[in-house]
RODO-2510 file (C-alpha; in nm, 4 decimals, decimal comma):
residues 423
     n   res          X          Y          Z
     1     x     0,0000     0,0000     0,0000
     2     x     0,1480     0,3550    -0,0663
     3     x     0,0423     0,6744     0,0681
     4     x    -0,2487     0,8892    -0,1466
     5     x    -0,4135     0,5894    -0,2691
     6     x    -0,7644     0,6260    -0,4497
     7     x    -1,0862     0,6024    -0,2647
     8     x    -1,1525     0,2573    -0,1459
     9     x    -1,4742     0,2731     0,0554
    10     x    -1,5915     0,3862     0,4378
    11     x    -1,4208     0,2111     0,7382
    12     x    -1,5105     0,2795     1,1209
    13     x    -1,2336     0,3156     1,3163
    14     x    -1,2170     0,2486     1,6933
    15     x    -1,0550     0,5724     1,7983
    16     x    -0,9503     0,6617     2,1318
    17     x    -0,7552     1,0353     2,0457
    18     x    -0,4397     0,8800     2,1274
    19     x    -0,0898     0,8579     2,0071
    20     x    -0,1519     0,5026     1,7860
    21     x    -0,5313     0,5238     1,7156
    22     x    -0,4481     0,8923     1,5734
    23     x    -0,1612     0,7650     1,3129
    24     x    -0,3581     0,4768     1,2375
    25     x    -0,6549     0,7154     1,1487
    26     x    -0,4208     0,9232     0,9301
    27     x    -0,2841     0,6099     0,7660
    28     x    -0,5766     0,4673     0,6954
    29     x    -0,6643     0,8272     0,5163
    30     x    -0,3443     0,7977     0,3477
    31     x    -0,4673     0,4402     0,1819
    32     x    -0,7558     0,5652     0,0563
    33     x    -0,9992     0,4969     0,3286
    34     x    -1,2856     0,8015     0,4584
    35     x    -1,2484     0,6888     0,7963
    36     x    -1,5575     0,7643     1,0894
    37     x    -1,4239     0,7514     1,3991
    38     x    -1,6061     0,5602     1,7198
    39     x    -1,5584     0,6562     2,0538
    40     x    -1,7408     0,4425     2,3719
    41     x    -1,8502     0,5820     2,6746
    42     x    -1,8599     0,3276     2,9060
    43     x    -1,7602     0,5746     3,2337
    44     x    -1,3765     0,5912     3,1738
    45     x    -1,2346     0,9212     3,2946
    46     x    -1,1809     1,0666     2,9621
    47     x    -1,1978     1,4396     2,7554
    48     x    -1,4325     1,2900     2,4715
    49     x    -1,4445     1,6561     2,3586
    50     x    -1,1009     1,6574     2,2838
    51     x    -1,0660     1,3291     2,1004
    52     x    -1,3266     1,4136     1,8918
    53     x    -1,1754     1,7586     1,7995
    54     x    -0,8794     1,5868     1,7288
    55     x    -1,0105     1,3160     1,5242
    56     x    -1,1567     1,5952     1,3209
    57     x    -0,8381     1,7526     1,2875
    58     x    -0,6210     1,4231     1,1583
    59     x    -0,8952     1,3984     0,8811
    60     x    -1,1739     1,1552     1,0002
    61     x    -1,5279     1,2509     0,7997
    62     x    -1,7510     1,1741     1,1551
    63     x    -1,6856     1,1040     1,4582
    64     x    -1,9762     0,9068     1,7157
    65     x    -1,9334     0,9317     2,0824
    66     x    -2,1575     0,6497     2,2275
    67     x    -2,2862     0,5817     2,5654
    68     x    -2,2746     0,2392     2,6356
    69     x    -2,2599     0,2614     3,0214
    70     x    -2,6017     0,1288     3,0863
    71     x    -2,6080    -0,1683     2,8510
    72     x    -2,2534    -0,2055     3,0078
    73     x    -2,3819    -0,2360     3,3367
    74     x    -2,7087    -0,3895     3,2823
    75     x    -2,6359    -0,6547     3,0066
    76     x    -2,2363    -0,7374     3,1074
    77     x    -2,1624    -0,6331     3,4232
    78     x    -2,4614    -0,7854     3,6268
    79     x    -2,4669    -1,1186     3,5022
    80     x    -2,0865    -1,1540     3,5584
    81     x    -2,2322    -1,0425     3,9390
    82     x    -2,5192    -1,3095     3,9461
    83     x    -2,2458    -1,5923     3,8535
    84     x    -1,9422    -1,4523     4,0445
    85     x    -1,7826    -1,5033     3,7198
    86     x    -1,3647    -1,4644     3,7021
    87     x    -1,0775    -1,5478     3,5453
    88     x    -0,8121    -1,7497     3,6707
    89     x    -0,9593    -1,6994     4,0524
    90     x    -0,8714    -1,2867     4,0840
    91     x    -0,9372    -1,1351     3,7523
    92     x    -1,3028    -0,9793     3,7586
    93     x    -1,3014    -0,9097     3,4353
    94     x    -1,3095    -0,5757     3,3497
    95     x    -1,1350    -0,5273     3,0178
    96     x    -1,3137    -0,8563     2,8976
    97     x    -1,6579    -0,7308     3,0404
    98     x    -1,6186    -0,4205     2,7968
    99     x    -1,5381    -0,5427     2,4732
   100     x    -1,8624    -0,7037     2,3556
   101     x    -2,1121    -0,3983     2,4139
   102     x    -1,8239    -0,1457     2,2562
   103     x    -1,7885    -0,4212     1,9757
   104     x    -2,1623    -0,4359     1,9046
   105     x    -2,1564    -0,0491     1,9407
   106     x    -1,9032     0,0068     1,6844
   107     x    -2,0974    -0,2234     1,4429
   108     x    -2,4010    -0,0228     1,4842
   109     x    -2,2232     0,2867     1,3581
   110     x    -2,0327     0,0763     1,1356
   111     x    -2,3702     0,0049     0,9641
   112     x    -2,5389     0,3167     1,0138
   113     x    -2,2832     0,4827     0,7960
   114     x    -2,2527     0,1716     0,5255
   115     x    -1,9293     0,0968     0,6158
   116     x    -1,7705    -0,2194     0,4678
   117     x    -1,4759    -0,2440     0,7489
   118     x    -1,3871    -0,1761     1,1057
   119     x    -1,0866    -0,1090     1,2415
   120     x    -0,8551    -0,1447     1,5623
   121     x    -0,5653    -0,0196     1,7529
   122     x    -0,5091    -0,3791     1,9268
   123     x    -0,1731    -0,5434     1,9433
   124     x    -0,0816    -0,8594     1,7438
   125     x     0,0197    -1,0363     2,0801
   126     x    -0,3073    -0,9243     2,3347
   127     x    -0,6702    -1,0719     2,3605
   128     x    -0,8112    -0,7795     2,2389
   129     x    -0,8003    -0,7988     1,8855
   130     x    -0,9191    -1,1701     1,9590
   131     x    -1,2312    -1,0271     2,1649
   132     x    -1,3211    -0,7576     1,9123
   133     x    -1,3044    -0,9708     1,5949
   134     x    -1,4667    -1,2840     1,7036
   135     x    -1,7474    -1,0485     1,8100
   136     x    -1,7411    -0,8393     1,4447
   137     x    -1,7839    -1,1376     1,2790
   138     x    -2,0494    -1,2252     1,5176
   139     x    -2,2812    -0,9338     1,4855
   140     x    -2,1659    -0,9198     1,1378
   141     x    -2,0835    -1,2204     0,9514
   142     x    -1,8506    -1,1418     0,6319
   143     x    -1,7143    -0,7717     0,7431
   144     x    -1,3496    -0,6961     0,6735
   145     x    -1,1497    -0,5967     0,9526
   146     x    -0,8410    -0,3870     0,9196
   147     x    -0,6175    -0,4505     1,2109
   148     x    -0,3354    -0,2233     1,1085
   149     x    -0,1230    -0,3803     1,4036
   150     x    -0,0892    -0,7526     1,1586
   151     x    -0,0750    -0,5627     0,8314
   152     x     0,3282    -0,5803     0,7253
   153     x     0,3141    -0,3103     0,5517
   154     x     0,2047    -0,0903     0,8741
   155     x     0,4637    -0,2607     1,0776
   156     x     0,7359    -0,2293     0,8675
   157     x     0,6630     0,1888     0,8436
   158     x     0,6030     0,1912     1,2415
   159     x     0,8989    -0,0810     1,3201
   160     x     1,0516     0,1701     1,5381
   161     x     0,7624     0,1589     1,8041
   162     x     0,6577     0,4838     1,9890
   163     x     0,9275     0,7071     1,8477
   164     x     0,8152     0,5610     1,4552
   165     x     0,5114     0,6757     1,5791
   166     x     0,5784     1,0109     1,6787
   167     x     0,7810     1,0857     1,3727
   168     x     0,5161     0,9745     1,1638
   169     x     0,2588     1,2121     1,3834
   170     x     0,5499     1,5515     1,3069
   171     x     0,5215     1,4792     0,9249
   172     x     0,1410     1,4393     0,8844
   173     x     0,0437     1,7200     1,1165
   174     x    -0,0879     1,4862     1,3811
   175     x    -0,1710     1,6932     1,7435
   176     x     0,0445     1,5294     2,0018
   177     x     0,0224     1,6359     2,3427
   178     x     0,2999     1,5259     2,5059
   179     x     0,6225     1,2913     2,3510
   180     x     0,6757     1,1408     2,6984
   181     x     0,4652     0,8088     2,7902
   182     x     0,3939     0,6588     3,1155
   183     x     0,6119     0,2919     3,0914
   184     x     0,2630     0,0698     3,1051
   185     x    -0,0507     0,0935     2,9228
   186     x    -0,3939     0,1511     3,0481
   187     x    -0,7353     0,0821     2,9871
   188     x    -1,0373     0,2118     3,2024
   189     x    -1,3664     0,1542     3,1935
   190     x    -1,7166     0,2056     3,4892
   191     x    -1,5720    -0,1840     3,6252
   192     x    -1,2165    -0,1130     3,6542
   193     x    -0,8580    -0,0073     3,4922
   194     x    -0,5850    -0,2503     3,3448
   195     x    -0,2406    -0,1863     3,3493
   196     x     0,0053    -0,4140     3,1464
   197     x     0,3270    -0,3492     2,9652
   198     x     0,6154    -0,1315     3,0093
   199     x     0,8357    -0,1829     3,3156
   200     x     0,5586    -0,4375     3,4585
   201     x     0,6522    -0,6910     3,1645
   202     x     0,9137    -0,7879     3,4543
   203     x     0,6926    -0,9778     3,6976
   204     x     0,9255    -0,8852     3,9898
   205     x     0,8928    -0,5345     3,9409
   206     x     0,6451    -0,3725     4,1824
   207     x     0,4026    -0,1436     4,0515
   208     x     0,5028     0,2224     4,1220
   209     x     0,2742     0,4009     4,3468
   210     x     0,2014     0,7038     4,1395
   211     x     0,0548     0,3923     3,8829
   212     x    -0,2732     0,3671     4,0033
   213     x    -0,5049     0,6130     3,9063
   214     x    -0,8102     0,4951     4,0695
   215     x    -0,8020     0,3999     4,4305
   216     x    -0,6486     0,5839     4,7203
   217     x    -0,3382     0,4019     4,8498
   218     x    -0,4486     0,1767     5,1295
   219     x    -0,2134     0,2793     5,3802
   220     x    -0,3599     0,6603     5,3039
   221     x    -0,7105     0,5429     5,3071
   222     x    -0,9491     0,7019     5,6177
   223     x    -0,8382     0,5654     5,9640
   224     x    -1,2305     0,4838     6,0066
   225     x    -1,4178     0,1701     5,8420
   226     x    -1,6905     0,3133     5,6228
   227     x    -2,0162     0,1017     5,6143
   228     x    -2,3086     0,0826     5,3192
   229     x    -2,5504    -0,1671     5,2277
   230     x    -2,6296    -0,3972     4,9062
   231     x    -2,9405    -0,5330     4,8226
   232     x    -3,0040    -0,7940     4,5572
   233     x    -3,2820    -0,8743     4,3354
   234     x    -3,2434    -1,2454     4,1696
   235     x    -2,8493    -1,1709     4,1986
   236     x    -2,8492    -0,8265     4,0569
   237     x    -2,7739    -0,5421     4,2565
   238     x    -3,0907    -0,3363     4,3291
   239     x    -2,9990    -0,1066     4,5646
   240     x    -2,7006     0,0351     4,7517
   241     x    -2,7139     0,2643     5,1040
   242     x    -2,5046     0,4363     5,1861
   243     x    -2,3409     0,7807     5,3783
   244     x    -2,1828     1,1077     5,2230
   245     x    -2,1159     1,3945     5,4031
   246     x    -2,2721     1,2718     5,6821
   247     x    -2,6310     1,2485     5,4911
   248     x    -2,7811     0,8920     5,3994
   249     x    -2,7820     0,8087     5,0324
   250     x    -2,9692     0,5291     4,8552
   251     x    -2,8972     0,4854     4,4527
   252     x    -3,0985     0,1757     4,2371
   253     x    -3,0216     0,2924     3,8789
   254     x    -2,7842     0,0061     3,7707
   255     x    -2,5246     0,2921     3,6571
   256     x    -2,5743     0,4235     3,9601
   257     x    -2,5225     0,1612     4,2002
   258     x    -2,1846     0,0768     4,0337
   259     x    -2,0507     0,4536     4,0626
   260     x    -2,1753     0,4770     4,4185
   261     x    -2,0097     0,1133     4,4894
   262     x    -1,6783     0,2734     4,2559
   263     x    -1,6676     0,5962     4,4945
   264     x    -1,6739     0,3730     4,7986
   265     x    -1,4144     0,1357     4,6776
   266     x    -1,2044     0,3654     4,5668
   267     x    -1,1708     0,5945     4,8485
   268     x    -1,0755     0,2912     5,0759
   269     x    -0,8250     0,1538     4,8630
   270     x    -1,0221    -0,1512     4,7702
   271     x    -0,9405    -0,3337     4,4758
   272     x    -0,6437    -0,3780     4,3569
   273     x    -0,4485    -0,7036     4,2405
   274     x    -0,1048    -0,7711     4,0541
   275     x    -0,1641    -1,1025     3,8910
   276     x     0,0127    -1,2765     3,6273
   277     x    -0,2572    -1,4293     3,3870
   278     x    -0,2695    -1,6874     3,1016
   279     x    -0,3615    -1,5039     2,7766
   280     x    -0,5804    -1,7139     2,5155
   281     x    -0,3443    -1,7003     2,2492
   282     x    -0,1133    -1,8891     2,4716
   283     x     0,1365    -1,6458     2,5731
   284     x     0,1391    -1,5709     2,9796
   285     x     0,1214    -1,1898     3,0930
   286     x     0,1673    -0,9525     3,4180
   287     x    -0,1352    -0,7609     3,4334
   288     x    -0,2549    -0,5052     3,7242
   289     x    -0,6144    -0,4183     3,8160
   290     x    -0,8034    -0,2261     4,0460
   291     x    -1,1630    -0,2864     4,0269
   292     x    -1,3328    -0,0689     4,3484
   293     x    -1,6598    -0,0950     4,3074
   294     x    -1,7079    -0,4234     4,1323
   295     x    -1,4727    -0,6031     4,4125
   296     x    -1,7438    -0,5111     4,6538
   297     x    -2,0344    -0,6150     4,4871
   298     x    -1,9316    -0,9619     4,3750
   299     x    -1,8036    -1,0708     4,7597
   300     x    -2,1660    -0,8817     4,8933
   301     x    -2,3095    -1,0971     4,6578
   302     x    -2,1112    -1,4077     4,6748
   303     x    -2,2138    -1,3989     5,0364
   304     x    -2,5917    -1,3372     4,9998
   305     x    -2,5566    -1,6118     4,7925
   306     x    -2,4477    -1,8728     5,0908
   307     x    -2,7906    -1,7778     5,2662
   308     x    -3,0277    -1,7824     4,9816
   309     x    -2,8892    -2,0934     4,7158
   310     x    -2,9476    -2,4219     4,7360
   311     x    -2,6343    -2,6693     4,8194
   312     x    -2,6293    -2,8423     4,5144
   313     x    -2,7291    -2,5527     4,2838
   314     x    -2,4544    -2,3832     4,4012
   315     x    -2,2120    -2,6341     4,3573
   316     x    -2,3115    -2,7076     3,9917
   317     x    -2,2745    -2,3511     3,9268
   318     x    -1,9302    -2,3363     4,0618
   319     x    -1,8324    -2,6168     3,9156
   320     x    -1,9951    -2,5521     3,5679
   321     x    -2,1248    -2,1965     3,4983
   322     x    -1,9188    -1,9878     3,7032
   323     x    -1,5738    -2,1497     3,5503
   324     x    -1,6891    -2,1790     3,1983
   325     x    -1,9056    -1,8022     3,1780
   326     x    -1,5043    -1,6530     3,3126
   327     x    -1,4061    -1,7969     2,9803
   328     x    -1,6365    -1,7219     2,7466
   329     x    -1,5868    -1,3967     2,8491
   330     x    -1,1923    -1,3414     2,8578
   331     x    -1,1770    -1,5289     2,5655
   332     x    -1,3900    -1,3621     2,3360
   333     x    -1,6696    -1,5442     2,2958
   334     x    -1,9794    -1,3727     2,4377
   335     x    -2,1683    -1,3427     2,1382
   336     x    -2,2059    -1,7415     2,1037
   337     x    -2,4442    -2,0384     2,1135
   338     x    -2,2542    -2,1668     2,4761
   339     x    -2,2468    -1,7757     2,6369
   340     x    -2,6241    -1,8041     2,6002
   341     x    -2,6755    -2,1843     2,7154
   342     x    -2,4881    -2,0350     2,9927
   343     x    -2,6638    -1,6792     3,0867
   344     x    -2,9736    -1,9205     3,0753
   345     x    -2,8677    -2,1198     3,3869
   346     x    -2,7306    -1,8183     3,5374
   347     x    -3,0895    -1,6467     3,5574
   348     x    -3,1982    -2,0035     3,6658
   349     x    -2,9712    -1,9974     3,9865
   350     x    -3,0399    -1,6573     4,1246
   351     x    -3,4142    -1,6914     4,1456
   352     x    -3,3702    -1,7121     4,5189
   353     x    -3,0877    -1,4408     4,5624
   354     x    -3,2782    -1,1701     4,7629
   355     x    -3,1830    -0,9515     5,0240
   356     x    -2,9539    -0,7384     5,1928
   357     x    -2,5769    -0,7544     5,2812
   358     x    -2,3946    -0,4913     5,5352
   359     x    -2,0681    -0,4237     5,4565
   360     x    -1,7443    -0,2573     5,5305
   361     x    -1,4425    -0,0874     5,3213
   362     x    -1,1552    -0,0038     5,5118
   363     x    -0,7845     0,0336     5,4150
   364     x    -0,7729    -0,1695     5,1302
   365     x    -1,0462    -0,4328     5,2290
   366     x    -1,3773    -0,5463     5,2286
   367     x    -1,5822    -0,7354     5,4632
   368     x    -1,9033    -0,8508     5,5569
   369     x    -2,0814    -0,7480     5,8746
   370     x    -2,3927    -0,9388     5,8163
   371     x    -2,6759    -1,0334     5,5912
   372     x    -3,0791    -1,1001     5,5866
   373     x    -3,3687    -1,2481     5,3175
   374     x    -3,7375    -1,2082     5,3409
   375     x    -3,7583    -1,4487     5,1227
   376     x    -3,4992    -1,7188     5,1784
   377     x    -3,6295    -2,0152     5,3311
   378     x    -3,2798    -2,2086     5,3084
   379     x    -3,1987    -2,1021     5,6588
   380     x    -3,3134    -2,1554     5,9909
   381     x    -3,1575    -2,0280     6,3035
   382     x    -3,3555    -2,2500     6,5643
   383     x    -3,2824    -2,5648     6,3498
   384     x    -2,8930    -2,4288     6,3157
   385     x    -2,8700    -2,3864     6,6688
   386     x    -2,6320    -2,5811     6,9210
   387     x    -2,8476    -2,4675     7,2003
   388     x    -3,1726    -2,5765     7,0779
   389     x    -3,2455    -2,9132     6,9174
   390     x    -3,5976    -2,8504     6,7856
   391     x    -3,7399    -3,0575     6,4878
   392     x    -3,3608    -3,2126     6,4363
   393     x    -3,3109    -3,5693     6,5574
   394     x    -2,9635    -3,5921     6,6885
   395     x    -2,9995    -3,9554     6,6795
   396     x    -3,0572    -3,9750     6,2575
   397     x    -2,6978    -3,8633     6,2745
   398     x    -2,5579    -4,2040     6,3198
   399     x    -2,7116    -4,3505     6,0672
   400     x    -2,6182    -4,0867     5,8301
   401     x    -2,2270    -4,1630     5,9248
   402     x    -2,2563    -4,5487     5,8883
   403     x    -2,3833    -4,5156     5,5516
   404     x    -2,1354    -4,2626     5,4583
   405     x    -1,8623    -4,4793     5,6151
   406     x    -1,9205    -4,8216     5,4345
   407     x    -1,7315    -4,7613     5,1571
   408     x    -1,4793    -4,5747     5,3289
   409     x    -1,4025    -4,8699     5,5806
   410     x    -1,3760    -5,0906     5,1903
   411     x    -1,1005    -4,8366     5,1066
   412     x    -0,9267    -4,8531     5,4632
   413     x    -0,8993    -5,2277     5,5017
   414     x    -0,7935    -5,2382     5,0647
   415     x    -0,5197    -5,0271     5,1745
   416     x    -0,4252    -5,2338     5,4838
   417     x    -0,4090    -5,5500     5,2814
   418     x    -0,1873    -5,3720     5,0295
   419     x     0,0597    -5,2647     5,2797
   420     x    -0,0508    -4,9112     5,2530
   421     x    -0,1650    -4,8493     5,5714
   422     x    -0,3171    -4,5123     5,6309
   423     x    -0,1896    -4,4831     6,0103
***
C-alpha cells in the first residue's frame, strides 16, 4: 500500500484520540480509506471533547461518541455479578466485560454509515483484537477488519515503536500532546482499569505508586471503616445505602449503584491485584487491576448467595457456569451459542438471591458485617442452633455416618491389605 491511494470505501475506526489510534486514522486516510471515527462511553475518565476535535483535525469525515454505560452495566456487568464469574480466581473481568457492548456499538455505527470495514488499535500479541473480531464477525458475519497492528506493511513503516510513531505524527500534522509516555498501558472503563506493559513486563517489578489512578493508596485510606448496604434482586444489585457527608444516600439505577459502589471502593483503597494471567493465544502476561466498586459487589453478593442458594445448585454452578461463563468472556466469545446456554442457567440460579448484605471498606479491604432475606427459606436459626435441638433428631446422625462410612471402611482395610496403611 502507498500513501495517497484512491478512494476505497468507508471504514469505522475504533478511535480513542491517542498517540496510535491517531496515526492509524491518518494512515488509513493515506490508503484511501474516509475513515468515521467511534468513541465508547462506558464511564472511563476521559476528555471525549477533545478526542473528537482531534479526530476531526487528523482527517476523520464523523466522529460518534456512544454511551454504552447502561447496557454495560445492565447486560455485562450484572450477570458476571449473578455468577461470580472470574478469570483465573482474581481477575473480575473488566477489560473482557467491555469489549462485547463497545464491539456491538461500533458495528451499529459501522452500519449506520454503510461501512464495509472496522478497524482497531489492538496489538498482534493481546486478547483484544481476539475479543473484538470474534465479536465483528459475530454481529456481522462477512465484514473486513483492518487490524493495522498484523498488516506488514504498517509494521514495517512503524517498526521503530513509539518514536516511529511520533515521527510519523510531526510529518502528517498529527496533534500530540505530550512525547513522553507513562512505561505501562492503560485501559479504564465504569468496572475497573488494566495496566500491562512497560516496566511491569518484569513480573518482579512492583508497581510504582504514582501507577494507580483509581483507588487511594491503602495505607492513606481514612483511619475509620466506612459502612453501606447492598441489596439484591435475583443476583443483581438493586440497591445500595449508603453515607456522604454525613447524609444517607440510597442509589438503584444500575449505573448508579456501580458509581456509588466505585466511589466507595475507591476511596478505601479496595481493589487492587497484581496477577500474572494466562492469555488465550497462549502467551502468559503480568497484568494489574483495580476494580473498586465491582470487588465489593461480587463478595456482597457471593455472600448473599451462601444464605439464599441451594447446596447443590450452588455447587453445579461453581463447578460448571461460574468457571466456563469466566471464559467465554476473557476469551472472546460472548456473542455465542454456549455464552447463552450459559446466561440461561445463570438467571436459573439466582431466582432465590434476595436480600440485603452490610458491609465494610476499610484500608484496602472489604468485609461482611452481616446479611438477611425475606424471602430465603434455606436457613433456619432454631434448626442451626447448638443450644436448641428442635425438629432435628440428633440420633438420625448415626445412621447418616454409617452409611457414609461403608465404603470408606472398603477403602481402609484395601489399603491395609496392600501394605498401605493409612496410620
Amino acid at each position: 500500500m502507498t500513501d495517497s491511494a484512491p478512494k476505497k470505501g468507508k471504514v469505522c475506526l475504533a478511535y480513542s484520540g491517542g498517540l496510535d489510534t491517531s496515526c492509524i486514522l491518518k494512515w488509513l486516510i493515506n490508503q484511501g480509506y474516509d475513515v468515521i471515527c467511534f468513541l465508547a462511553d462506558c464511564g472511563q475518565e476521559e476528555d471525549f471533547k477533545a478526542a473528537e476535535q482531534k479526530a476531526m483535525k487528523v482527517g476523520a469525515k464523523k466522529v460518534y461518541i456512544e454511551d454504552i454505560k447502561k447496557e454495560f452495566v445492565e447486560e455485562f456487568c450484572w450477570p458476571a455479578i449473578q455468577c461470580n464469574a472470574n478469570y483465573e480466581t482474581l481477575y473480575l473481568l473488566g477489560t473482557s466485560l467491555a469489549r462485547p457492548p463497545i464491539a456491538r456499538a461500533q458495528i451499529r455505527v459501522a452500519q449506520k454509515e454503510g461501512c464495509f470495514a472496522v478497524s482497531h488499535g489492538c496489538t498482534g500479541k493481546g486478547n483484544d483484537q481476539v475479543r473484538f473480531e470474534l465479536a465483528f464477525q459475530a454481529l456481522q458475519p462477512g465484514i473486513k477488519i483492518i487490524a493495522p497492528w498484523r498488516d506488514p506493511a504498517f509494521l514495517e513503516k512503524f517498526a521503530g515503536g513509539r518514536n516511529s510513531l511520533l515521527e510519523y505524527a510531526s510529518q502528517q500534522g498529527i496533534p500530540v500532546t505530550s512525547t513522553k509516555s507513562k512505561p505501562w498501558s492503560m485501559d479504564e472503563n465504569l468496572a475497573h482499569c488494566s495496566y500491562e506493559a512497560g516496566i511491569l513486563e518484569d513480573p518482579n517489578t512492583t508497581p510504582p505508586a504514582d501507577m494507580w489512578k483509581l483507588t487511594v493508596d491503602p495505607k492513606e485510606a481514612p483511619d475509620e471503616e466506612e459502612l453501606f448496604t447492598v441489596e439484591f434482586s435475583k443476583g443483581i444489585p438493586s440497591k445500595l445505602q449508603y453515607t456522604e457527608n454525613g447524609k444517607s444516600k440510597t442509589v438503584t439505577d444500575a449505573v448508579d449503584i456501580l458509581t456509588a459502589a466505585n466511589t466507595i471502593g475507591r476511596r478505601n483503597g479496595v481493589g487492587r491485584i497484581d496477577i500474572v494471567e494466562n492469555r488465550f493465544i497462549g502467551i502468559k502476561s503480568r497484568g494489574c487491576y483495580e476494580t473498586p466498586g465491582l470487588t465489593c459487589l461480587h463478595f456482597a453478593h457471593l455472600d448473599l448467595e451462601g444464605l439464599c442458594m441451594d447446596r447443590e445448585v450452588r455447587a453445579l454452578r461453581d463447578q460448571f457456569t461460574t468457571i466456563h461463563y469466566g471464559k467465554v468472556l476473557y476469551n472472546g466469545h460472548y456473542f455465542s451459542p454456549q455464552r447463552e446456554f450459559l446466561h440461561a442457567s445463570i438467571v436459573e440460579s439466582q431466582k432465590t438471591v434476595n436480600g440485603k448484605v452490610r458491609c465494610g471498606a476499610y484500608k484496602g479491604n472489604f468485609r461482611i458485617l452481616g446479611r438477611e432475606s425475606e424471602t430465603s427459606k434455606l436457613y433456619d436459626m432454631e434448626e442451626s442452633s447448638m443450644d436448641d435441638i428442635g425438629d432435628f433428631d440428633p440420633a438420625a446422625a448415626g445412621g447418616f455416618i454409617a452409611v457414609e462410612a461403608i465404603r470408606l471402611k472398603k477403602y481402609g482395610a484395601m489399603k491395609k491389605e496392600a501394605g498401605e496403611g493409612l496410620v
